[in-house]
N, C-alpha and C positions, 0 to 999 in steps of 0.2 A: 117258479119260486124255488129258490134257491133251499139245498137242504139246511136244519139251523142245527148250529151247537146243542149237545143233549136227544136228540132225534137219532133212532136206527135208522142205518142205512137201507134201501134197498143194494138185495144181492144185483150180482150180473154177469154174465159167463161171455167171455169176447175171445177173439184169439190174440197170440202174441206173434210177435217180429218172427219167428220160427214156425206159427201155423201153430202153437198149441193153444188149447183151452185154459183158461184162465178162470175160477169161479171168485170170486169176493170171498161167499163164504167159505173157503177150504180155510182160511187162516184164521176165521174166528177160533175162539179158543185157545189160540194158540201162540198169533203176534198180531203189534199194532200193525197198523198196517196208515204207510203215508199215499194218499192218492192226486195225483197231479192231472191235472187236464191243461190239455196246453190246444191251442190253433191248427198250427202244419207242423209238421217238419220241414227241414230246409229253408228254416226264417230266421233269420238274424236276432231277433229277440228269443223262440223257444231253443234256438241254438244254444244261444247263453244260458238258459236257466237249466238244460236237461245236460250242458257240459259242467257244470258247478257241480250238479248233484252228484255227476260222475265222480270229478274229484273228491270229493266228502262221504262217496258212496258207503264207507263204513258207519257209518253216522245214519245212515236210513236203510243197510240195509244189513243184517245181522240176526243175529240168534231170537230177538225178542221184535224185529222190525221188518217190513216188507215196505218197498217202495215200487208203485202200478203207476206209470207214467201211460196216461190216454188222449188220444187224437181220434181224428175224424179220417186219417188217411188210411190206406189201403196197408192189407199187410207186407204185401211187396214192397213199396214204399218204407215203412218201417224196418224193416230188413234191410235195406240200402242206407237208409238213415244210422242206423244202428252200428253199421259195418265201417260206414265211414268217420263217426264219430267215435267209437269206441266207448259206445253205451251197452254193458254188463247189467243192465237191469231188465225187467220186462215192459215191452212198448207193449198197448194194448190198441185195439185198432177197434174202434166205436165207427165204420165203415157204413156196416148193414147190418139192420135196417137201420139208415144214416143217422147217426146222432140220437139213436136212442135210449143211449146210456147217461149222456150228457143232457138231455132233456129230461130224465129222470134226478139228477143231481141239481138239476137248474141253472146247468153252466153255459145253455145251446144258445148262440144266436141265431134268432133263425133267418137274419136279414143276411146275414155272412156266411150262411151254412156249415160253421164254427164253434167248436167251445171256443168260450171265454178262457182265462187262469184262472182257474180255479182250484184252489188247493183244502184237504179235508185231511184231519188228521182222525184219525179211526181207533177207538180201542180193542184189547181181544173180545171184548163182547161185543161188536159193533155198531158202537154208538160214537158220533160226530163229537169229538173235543174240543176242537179247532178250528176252524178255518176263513182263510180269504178267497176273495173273489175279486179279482183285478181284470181292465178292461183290456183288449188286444193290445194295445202298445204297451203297456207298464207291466216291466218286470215286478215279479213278487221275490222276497229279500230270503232268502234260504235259514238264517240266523234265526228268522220266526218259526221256521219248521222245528230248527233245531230244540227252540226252546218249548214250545209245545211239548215237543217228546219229553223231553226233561220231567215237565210235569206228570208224565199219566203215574 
Protein backbone atom coordinates (compact mmCIF):
# COMPACT_ATOMS: atom_id res chain seq x y z
CA UNK A 1 0.00 0.00 0.00
CA UNK A 2 1.20 2.88 -1.23
CA UNK A 3 2.13 5.69 1.44
CA UNK A 4 -1.04 8.52 1.36
CA UNK A 5 -0.83 12.32 1.52
CA UNK A 6 -0.89 13.54 5.39
CA UNK A 7 0.90 10.11 6.72
CA UNK A 8 4.74 10.22 8.20
CA UNK A 9 7.05 8.85 6.51
CA UNK A 10 8.97 5.85 7.54
CA UNK A 11 12.76 6.79 8.07
CA UNK A 12 15.54 4.70 5.97
CA UNK A 13 19.35 4.80 5.95
CA UNK A 14 20.64 3.52 2.32
CA UNK A 15 23.77 4.33 0.68
CA UNK A 16 24.51 6.87 -2.02
CA UNK A 17 26.35 6.62 -5.61
CA UNK A 18 29.64 7.42 -3.45
CA UNK A 19 29.06 4.60 -0.67
CA UNK A 20 27.70 7.05 1.85
CA UNK A 21 24.92 6.83 4.22
CA UNK A 22 21.99 8.55 3.71
CA UNK A 23 19.32 8.74 6.77
CA UNK A 24 15.58 10.43 5.67
CA UNK A 25 15.64 11.63 8.87
CA UNK A 26 18.83 13.99 8.99
CA UNK A 27 16.85 16.54 7.12
CA UNK A 28 13.83 16.54 9.08
CA UNK A 29 13.60 19.82 10.64
CA UNK A 30 15.40 21.15 8.51
CA UNK A 31 14.23 20.82 4.54
CA UNK A 32 11.65 19.51 2.40
CA UNK A 33 12.81 16.95 1.01
CA UNK A 34 11.51 15.69 -2.83
CA UNK A 35 11.89 11.70 -3.00
CA UNK A 36 11.91 9.84 -6.41
CA UNK A 37 11.89 6.17 -6.98
CA UNK A 38 12.55 5.38 -10.33
CA UNK A 39 13.10 1.35 -11.89
CA UNK A 40 16.95 1.20 -13.36
CA UNK A 41 19.15 3.13 -14.34
CA UNK A 42 20.38 3.10 -17.87
CA UNK A 43 16.53 3.19 -19.16
CA UNK A 44 15.51 5.33 -21.56
CA UNK A 45 12.50 6.55 -19.52
CA UNK A 46 14.34 6.96 -15.86
CA UNK A 47 17.10 8.54 -18.19
CA UNK A 48 14.65 11.29 -18.96
CA UNK A 49 13.13 12.00 -15.82
CA UNK A 50 16.47 12.05 -13.46
CA UNK A 51 18.29 14.16 -16.58
CA UNK A 52 15.29 16.91 -16.30
CA UNK A 53 15.72 17.06 -12.71
CA UNK A 54 19.28 17.67 -13.43
CA UNK A 55 18.62 20.49 -15.29
CA UNK A 56 15.96 22.31 -12.88
CA UNK A 57 18.31 21.00 -10.08
CA UNK A 58 18.10 24.36 -8.44
CA UNK A 59 14.37 24.02 -8.21
CA UNK A 60 14.75 20.77 -5.93
CA UNK A 61 17.58 21.18 -4.58
CA UNK A 62 18.55 24.19 -2.35
CA UNK A 63 18.80 25.73 1.00
CA UNK A 64 15.10 24.75 1.98
CA UNK A 65 15.00 21.44 -0.58
CA UNK A 66 16.72 18.07 -0.76
CA UNK A 67 16.04 15.84 -3.76
CA UNK A 68 16.92 11.49 -2.82
CA UNK A 69 16.61 9.99 -6.26
CA UNK A 70 16.12 5.78 -5.32
CA UNK A 71 16.45 2.58 -7.37
CA UNK A 72 16.92 -0.95 -6.88
CA UNK A 73 20.49 -0.97 -8.57
CA UNK A 74 23.74 -1.51 -7.06
CA UNK A 75 25.83 1.18 -5.73
CA UNK A 76 28.49 0.70 -8.26
CA UNK A 77 25.80 0.98 -10.76
CA UNK A 78 24.74 4.19 -9.61
CA UNK A 79 28.06 5.61 -9.62
CA UNK A 80 28.64 4.84 -13.26
CA UNK A 81 25.14 6.14 -13.79
CA UNK A 82 25.81 9.19 -12.21
CA UNK A 83 29.18 9.89 -13.86
CA UNK A 84 27.93 9.54 -16.98
CA UNK A 85 24.95 11.51 -16.80
CA UNK A 86 26.10 14.19 -14.74
CA UNK A 87 23.73 13.69 -11.88
CA UNK A 88 24.88 16.16 -8.86
CA UNK A 89 22.31 14.79 -6.59
CA UNK A 90 22.20 11.80 -4.49
CA UNK A 91 21.35 8.42 -6.04
CA UNK A 92 20.17 6.18 -3.28
CA UNK A 93 20.66 2.57 -3.85
CA UNK A 94 17.48 0.37 -2.28
CA UNK A 95 19.83 -2.85 -3.35
CA UNK A 96 19.94 -4.72 0.04
CA UNK A 97 17.93 -6.03 1.44
CA UNK A 98 16.37 -5.81 -2.10
CA UNK A 99 13.80 -3.31 -2.33
CA UNK A 100 13.14 -2.79 1.07
CA UNK A 101 12.73 0.78 1.08
CA UNK A 102 10.43 0.72 -1.84
CA UNK A 103 8.24 -1.85 -0.28
CA UNK A 104 8.11 0.16 2.70
CA UNK A 105 6.83 3.45 0.46
CA UNK A 106 4.56 0.90 -1.58
CA UNK A 107 6.37 1.65 -4.63
CA UNK A 108 8.05 -2.37 -5.16
CA UNK A 109 6.75 -4.47 -7.73
CA UNK A 110 7.35 -7.45 -6.85
CA UNK A 111 6.60 -9.35 -10.27
CA UNK A 112 9.59 -6.97 -11.79
CA UNK A 113 11.80 -6.76 -8.77
CA UNK A 114 11.32 -2.79 -9.35
CA UNK A 115 10.07 0.22 -7.88
CA UNK A 116 7.49 1.72 -9.63
CA UNK A 117 7.65 6.05 -10.21
CA UNK A 118 6.91 6.94 -7.54
CA UNK A 119 7.35 10.33 -6.36
CA UNK A 120 6.61 11.85 -2.52
CA UNK A 121 7.08 15.18 -1.72
CA UNK A 122 7.97 15.43 2.23
CA UNK A 123 7.78 18.22 4.48
CA UNK A 124 10.38 19.32 7.32
CA UNK A 125 8.41 17.61 9.62
CA UNK A 126 8.02 14.46 7.59
CA UNK A 127 4.83 14.19 6.46
CA UNK A 128 3.66 13.10 2.74
CA UNK A 129 2.16 16.36 0.87
CA UNK A 130 2.18 15.04 -2.36
CA UNK A 131 2.58 12.49 -4.30
CA UNK A 132 2.17 10.28 -7.61
CA UNK A 133 2.73 6.92 -8.38
CA UNK A 134 3.06 6.21 -12.13
CA UNK A 135 3.41 2.63 -13.74
CA UNK A 136 7.04 1.61 -15.39
CA UNK A 137 6.50 3.11 -18.75
CA UNK A 138 4.97 6.77 -17.94
CA UNK A 139 6.96 9.41 -17.23
CA UNK A 140 5.78 11.54 -14.30
CA UNK A 141 5.59 15.49 -15.38
CA UNK A 142 8.41 17.49 -13.17
CA UNK A 143 6.14 20.80 -13.27
CA UNK A 144 3.95 18.78 -10.49
CA UNK A 145 6.93 18.49 -8.20
CA UNK A 146 7.43 21.86 -8.90
CA UNK A 147 4.21 23.01 -7.84
CA UNK A 148 3.82 20.89 -4.89
CA UNK A 149 6.93 22.54 -3.42
CA UNK A 150 5.36 25.85 -4.09
CA UNK A 151 2.83 25.02 -1.89
CA UNK A 152 4.36 23.67 1.63
Amino acid sequence: MTIEVGSRVPDFQLKDNHGRTVRLSEFRGEKNVVLVFYPFAFTGVCTGELCALRDELPRFENEDTQLLAVSNDSIHTLRVFAEQEGLEYPLLSDFWPHGETSRAYGVFDEDKGCAVRGTFVIDKAGVVRWSVVNGLPDARDLNDYVKALEAL
